[in-house]
KELUM-662658 format. One line per field, with one value per residue (C-alpha): x, y, z negated. Coordinates in steps of 0.001 Angstrom, whole numbers, m for minus. Layout:
N
X	X|...
Y	Y|...
Z	Z|...
***
This chain:
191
X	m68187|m66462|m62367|m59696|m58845|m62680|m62394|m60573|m62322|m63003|m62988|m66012|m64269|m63737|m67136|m68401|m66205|m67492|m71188|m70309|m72016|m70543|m68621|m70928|m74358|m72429|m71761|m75534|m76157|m74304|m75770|m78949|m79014|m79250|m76032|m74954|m71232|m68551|m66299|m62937|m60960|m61543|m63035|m66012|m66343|m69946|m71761|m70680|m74417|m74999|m71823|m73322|m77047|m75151|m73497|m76654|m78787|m77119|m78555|m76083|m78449|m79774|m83096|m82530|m83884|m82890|m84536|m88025|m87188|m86469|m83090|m81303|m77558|m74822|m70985|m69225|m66517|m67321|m65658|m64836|m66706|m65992|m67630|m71028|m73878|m77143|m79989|m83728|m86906|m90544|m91849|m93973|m93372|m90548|m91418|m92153|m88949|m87459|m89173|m88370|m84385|m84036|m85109|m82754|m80061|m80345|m80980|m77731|m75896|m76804|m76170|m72876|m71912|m73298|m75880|m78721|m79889|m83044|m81101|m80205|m83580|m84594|m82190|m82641|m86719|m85243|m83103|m86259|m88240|m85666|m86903|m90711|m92150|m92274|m88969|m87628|m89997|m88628|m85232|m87166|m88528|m85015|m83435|m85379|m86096|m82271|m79988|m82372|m83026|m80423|m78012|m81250|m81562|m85665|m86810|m85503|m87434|m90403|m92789|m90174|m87804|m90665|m91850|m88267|m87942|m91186|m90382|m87078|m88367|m91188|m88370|m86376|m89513|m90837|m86932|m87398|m90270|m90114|m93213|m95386|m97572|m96776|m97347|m94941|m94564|m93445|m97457|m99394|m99365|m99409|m96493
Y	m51493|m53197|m51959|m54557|m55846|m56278|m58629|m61507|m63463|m61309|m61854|m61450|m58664|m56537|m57323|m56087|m52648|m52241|m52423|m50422|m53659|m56356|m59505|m61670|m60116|m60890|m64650|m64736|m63631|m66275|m68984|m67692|m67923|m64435|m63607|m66258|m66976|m69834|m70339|m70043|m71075|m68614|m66032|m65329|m65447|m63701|m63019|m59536|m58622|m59288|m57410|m54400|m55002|m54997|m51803|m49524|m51053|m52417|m50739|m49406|m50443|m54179|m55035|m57817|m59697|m59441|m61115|m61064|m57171|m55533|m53689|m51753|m52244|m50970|m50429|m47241|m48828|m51115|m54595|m53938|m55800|m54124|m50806|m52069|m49508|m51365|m49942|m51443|m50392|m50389|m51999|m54802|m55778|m55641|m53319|m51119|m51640|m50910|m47677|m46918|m47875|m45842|m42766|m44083|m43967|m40966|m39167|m40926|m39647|m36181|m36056|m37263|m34210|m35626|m32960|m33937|m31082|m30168|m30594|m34121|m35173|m33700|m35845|m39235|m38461|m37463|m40610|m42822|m41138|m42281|m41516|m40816|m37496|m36196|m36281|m34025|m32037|m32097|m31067|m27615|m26836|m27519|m24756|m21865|m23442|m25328|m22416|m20516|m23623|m25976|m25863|m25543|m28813|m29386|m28622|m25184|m23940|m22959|m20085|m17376|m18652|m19850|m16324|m14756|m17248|m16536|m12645|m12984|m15028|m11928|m9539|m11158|m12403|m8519|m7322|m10286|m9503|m5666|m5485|m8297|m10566|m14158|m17740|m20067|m23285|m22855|m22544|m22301|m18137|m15173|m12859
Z	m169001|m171521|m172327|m171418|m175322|m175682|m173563|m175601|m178694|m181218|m184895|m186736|m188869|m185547|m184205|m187772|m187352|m183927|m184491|m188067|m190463|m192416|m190768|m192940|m190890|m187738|m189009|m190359|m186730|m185000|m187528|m186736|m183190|m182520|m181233|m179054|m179452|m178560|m180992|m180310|m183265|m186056|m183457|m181270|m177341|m177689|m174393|m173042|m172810|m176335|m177088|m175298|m177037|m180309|m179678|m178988|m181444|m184708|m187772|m190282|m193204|m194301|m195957|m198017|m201445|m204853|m207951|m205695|m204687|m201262|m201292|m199191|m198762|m196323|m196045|m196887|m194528|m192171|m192610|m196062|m198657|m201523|m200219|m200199|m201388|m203194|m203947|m204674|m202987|m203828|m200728|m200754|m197537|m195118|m192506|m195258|m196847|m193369|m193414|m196904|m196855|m193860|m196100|m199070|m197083|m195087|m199058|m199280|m196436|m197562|m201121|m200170|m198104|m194210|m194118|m191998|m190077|m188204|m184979|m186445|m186602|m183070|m181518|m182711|m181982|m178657|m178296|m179410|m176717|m173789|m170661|m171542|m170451|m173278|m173704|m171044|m172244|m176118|m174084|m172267|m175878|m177483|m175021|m177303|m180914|m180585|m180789|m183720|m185767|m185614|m188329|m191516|m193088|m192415|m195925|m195453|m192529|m194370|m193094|m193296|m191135|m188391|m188807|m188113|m184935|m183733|m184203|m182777|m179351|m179057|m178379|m176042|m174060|m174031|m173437|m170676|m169527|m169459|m171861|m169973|m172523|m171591|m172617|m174398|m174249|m178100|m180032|m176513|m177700|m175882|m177282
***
């Protein structure tokens, strides 16, 4: 449900701090069609529905074209032009430049000091899986590997730290389990 100064026209500047872009990809969307909007003077009366669309699945990156190249580019604060991060990409094509900005700017996000995190990572696949099966069954897996993996960034688990999780979750099953070999749903072993 939508908050009571939502409710009023909003200027394309607001919309563009809301959905975290720029106010010129919410004017490219109106032009386009793809946000349908009333004007009312310098602001938009945009359909509520679209206003709730916008909110769950506008992308904080762009794929765009410079000098025949793909390019990424976002904001470093939303709404403000000048902030605007650039960067060219290899793809030929533009799902793969989709693909490929996504990693740029994640690189991005990390260098800068927003540490992506192997509990990161689990929950956007998580969020992508919505109400499959498999996904409340990611969440029943997440309950043991969670709380012992979380916090490495993913290029640090390497063998030594599965080894140390998988050594750890053999105690505490057999301290569990009073000795008892069981199955896990972590590896389909018996520990």
């Amino acid at each position: 449900m939508m908050d009571r100064n939502m409710e009023r026209p909003l200027s394309p500047t607001q919309l563009a701090i809301r959905w975290k872009c720029s106010a010129n990809t919410v004017r490219n969307l109106v032009a386009q069609g793809k946000l349908p909007a009333k004007r009312v003077g310098p602001n938009l009366d945009p359909d509520p529905a679209q206003l709730d669309h916008g909110d769950r699945k506008m992308s904080p990156i762009n794929i765009g074209k410079l000098k025949g190249r793909y390019v990424v580019y976002w904001y470093e604060e939303p709404g403000v032009e000048k902030s605007r991060r650039r960067f060219r990409l290899n793809a030929s094509n533009k799902a793969e430049a989709w693909a490929e900005g996504r990693r740029v700017y994640e690189s991005q996000l990390a260098l800068k000091g927003n540490k992506l995190t192997f509990e990161d990572i689990w929950k956007r696949y998580r969020r992508y899986l919505g109400d499959r099966r498999t996904g409340s069954e990611l969440d029943s897996v997440w309950k043991t590997v969670g709380p012992a993996l979380k916090q490495y960034h993913p290029l640090q688990i390497d063998d030594d730290v599965v080894s140390d999780y998988l050594e750890d979750r053999r105690k505490n099953l057999s301290r569990k389990t009073g000795g008892r070999r069981r199955r896990t749903l972590f590896m389909g072993r018996s520990i």
